[in-house]
N, C-alpha and C positions, 0 to 999 in steps of 0.2 A: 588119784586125781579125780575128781568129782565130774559127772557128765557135764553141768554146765560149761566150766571150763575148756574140753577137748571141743563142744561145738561151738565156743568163742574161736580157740585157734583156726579151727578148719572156717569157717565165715570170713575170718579177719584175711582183707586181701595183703595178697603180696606185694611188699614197697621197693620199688623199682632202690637200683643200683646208682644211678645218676639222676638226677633233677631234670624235669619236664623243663625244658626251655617255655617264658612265655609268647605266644601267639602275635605275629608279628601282625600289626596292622596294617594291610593293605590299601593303598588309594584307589579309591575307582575309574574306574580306566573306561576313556572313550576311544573305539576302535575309528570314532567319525572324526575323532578330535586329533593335528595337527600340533606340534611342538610350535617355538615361535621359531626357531631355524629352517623348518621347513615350509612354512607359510609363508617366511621371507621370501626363499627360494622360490616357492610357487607362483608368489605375487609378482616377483621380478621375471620371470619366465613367461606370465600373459602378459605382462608390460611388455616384454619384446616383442611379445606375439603380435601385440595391438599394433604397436610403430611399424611392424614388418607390412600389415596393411594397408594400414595410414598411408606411407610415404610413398607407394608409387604416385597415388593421386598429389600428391604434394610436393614432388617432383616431376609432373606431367605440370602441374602449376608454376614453377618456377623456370622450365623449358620456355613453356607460352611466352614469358616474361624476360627472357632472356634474347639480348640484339639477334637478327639474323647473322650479322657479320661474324661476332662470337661465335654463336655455334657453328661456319662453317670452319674457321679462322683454329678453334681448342675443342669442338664435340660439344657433349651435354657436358654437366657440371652443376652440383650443387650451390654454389657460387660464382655467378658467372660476374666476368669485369663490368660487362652494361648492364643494365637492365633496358627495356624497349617494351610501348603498348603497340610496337606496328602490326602485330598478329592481331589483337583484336581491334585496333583501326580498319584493318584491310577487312577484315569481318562486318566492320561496321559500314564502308563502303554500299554493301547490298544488305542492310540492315532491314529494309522494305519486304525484299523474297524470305529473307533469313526471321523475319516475325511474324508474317504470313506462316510459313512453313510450321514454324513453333504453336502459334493456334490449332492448325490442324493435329498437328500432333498430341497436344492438350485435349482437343475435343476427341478423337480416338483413343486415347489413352480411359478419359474419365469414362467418355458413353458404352465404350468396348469394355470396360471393367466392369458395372453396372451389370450390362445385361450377361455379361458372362457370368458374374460370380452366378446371380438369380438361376441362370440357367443352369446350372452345374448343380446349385444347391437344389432348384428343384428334381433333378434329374436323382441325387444321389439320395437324398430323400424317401423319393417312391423306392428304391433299389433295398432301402436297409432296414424299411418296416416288413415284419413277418407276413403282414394282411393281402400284402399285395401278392396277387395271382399268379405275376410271369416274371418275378424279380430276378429268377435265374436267367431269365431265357432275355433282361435288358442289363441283365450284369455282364453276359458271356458278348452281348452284342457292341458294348464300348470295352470289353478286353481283345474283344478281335482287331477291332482299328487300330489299335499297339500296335500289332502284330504286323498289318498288312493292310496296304491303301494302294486307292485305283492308278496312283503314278500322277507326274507333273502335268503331261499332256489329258486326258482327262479333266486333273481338276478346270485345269484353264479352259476348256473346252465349258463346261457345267457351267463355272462362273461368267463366262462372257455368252456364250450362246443360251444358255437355258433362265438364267437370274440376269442377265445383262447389267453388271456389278462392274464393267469396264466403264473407268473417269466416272467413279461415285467414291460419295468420302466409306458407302457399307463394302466395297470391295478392300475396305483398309480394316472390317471391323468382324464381319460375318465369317472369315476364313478361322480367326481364332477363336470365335467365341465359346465353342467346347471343346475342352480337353478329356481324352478319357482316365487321362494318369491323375488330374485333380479330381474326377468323378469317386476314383476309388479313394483316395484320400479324404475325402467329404464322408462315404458311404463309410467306412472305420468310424471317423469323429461322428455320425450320429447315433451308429452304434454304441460305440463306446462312452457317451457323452449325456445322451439324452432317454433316458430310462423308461423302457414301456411301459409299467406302472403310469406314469406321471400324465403319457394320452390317454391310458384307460379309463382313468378318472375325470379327465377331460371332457372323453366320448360318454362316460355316464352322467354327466353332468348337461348335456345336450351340444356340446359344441362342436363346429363343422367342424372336417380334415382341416379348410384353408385359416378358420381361425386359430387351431389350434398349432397349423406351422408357423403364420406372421404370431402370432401372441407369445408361443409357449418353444416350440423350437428352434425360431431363430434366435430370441433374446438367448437363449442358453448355448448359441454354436456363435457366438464373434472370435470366438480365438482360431476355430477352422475358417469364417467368414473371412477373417484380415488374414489369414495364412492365404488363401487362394487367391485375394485381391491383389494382396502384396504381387505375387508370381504372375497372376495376371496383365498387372500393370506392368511388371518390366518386361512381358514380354510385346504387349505394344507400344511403350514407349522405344523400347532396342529394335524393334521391327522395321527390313527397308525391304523384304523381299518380294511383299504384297505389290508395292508400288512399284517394286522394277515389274511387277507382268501387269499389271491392270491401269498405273496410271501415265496420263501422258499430258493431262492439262498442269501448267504449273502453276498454277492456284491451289490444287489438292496436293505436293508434291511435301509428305511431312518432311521433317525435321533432319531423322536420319538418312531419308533417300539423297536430301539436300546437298548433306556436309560429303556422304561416299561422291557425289556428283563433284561437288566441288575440288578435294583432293584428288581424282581421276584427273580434272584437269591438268590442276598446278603439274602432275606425274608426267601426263603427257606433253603441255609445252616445255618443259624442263628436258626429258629425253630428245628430244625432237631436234636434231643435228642441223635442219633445214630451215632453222629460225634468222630471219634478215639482224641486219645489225639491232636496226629501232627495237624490234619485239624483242632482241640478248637482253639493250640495255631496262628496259619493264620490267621485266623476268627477273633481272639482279637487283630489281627494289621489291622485288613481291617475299615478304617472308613466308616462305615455302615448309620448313618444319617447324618454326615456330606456331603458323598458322594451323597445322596440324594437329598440336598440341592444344591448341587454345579453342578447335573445333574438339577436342576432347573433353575439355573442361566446361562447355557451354551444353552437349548434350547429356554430361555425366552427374553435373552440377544438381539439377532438381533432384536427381531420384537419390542419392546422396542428402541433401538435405532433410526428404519425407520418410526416409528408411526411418530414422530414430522412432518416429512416430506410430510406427508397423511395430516396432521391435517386440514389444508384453507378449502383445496377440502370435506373433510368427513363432516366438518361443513356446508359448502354449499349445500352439496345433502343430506344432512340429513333434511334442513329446505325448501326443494323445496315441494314442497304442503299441506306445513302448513297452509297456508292464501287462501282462496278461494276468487275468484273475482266475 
């Protein structure tokens, strides 16, 4: 047998005993991507979610609207036999105190949001640029007030003796204006948000600190801006605690201090065993939990309405320092 031959054999590979199955082709597979079965599921499951929030308010709405007589007569009830506007009639009644009231609250709400967010954002600002000299030492100073604060007596001592902030609409508005839990929240989103590079070029270009935070920092922080307003705002529009210690003219008496006043009452002549016949037969036309309801839906109603309009931004600064780089 000739060499060429022996090193054809030895070269030539060996042929498998069974046939190579061919190579099945694979679809690409998204780990982010949902079947339609479970995206049914999914979707149907935040639709309950959503109704599960929805319908208290939409049955505190149909309470309001529901006879007194009913509710005493079968309870609440998704369906009630009567419907009746006497809760928001009797409402209507002191409609005069009860829109005064509402103004104040409006002007507290908008002017106490205003200087709050500014004040906050300027405070977390200074706190979260490197340049600043004593950033620890005004970071450690708004995480101690977390912590620990001089007591009720105190404050009320300061605000009425020292600021004399008793029967003024700033005793509704100075108490909240800074927070230190939105401070640190701010101090993250500008952090995380607003890129040192982008002032250093600023600053080489000749422009102040202050133009550079109204021009260049704030346009770039509205989603921490409407996050903090948003929180801000409900927490002076839901605010009546100010006004039980500092006010006592009822001309300044907001919205929420109004409606707790009011329902105290209805509470009290209602218990009150000691009631003559005249004042029973009053009392048995005043809708008492209807009215209660229907003061639910008259201070719940705005903020309810303007939330959609927070939503983009609340969602954005809520998820600003959730991923670490």
């Amino acid at each position: 047998m000739s060499k060429s031959v022996i090193e054809t054999d030895v070269l030539k590979p060996a042929v498998p005993s069974k046939k190579v199955p061919k190579a099945v082709k694979k679809k690409n597979y998204n780990p982010h991507q949902l079947g339609k079965k479970a995206n049914a599921i999914l979707n149907t499951m935040l639709a309950v979610f959503a109704f599960s929030c929805v319908f208290p308010f939409l049955y505190v709405i149909i309470i309001s609207l529901t006879d007194e007589s009913v509710l005493e007569k079968n309870g609440f009830s998704l369906l009630p036999e009567t419907w009746s506007f006497e809760a928001y009639q009797f409402l209507w009644a002191i409609k005069s105190q009860l829109l005064q009231s509402y103004m104040i609250t409006i002007a507290v709400t908008v002017l106490g949001t205003i200087i709050s967010v500014f004040t906050i954002a300027f405070y977390a600002y200074a706190i979260s640029r490197p340049q600043f000299k004593f950033r620890k030492q005004f970071t450690f100073f708004a995480f101690f007030t977390m912590l620990f604060n001089g007591g009720l007596v105190p404050f009320y001592i300061v605000a009425t003796q020292v600021l004399h902030l008793r029967d003024t609409i700033w005793a509704l508005i100075l108490p909240m204006a800074v927070n230190a839990f939105y401070i640190l929240i701010m101090r993250t989103f500008f952090q995380r948000s607003v890129p040192e590079s982008i002032l250093e070029s600023a600053r080489i270009d000749g422009a102040s600190e202050l133009r550079i935070y109204f021009q260049i920092v704030l346009p770039l922080s509205l989603p921490g801006l409407a996050t903090i307003a948003l929180f801000s705002t409900l927490g002076y529009w839901n605010d009546w605690f100010n006004a039980l210690l500092f006010i006592d003219n009822p001309a300044l008496v907001p919205l929420q201090s109004l409606l707790m006043k009011i329902e105290n009452t209805l509470e009290f002549i209602r218990q009150n065993t000691l009631l003559t016949g005249s004042v029973k037969g009053i009392m048995q036309s005043v809708p008492k939990d209807a009215a209660k309801m229907a003061m639910v839906v008259i201070a719940t109603l705005p903020i309810a309405v303007s939330y959609p309009f927070f939503q983009r931004y609340f969602i954005q600064g809520l998820t600003i320092g959730g991923v670490k780089e």
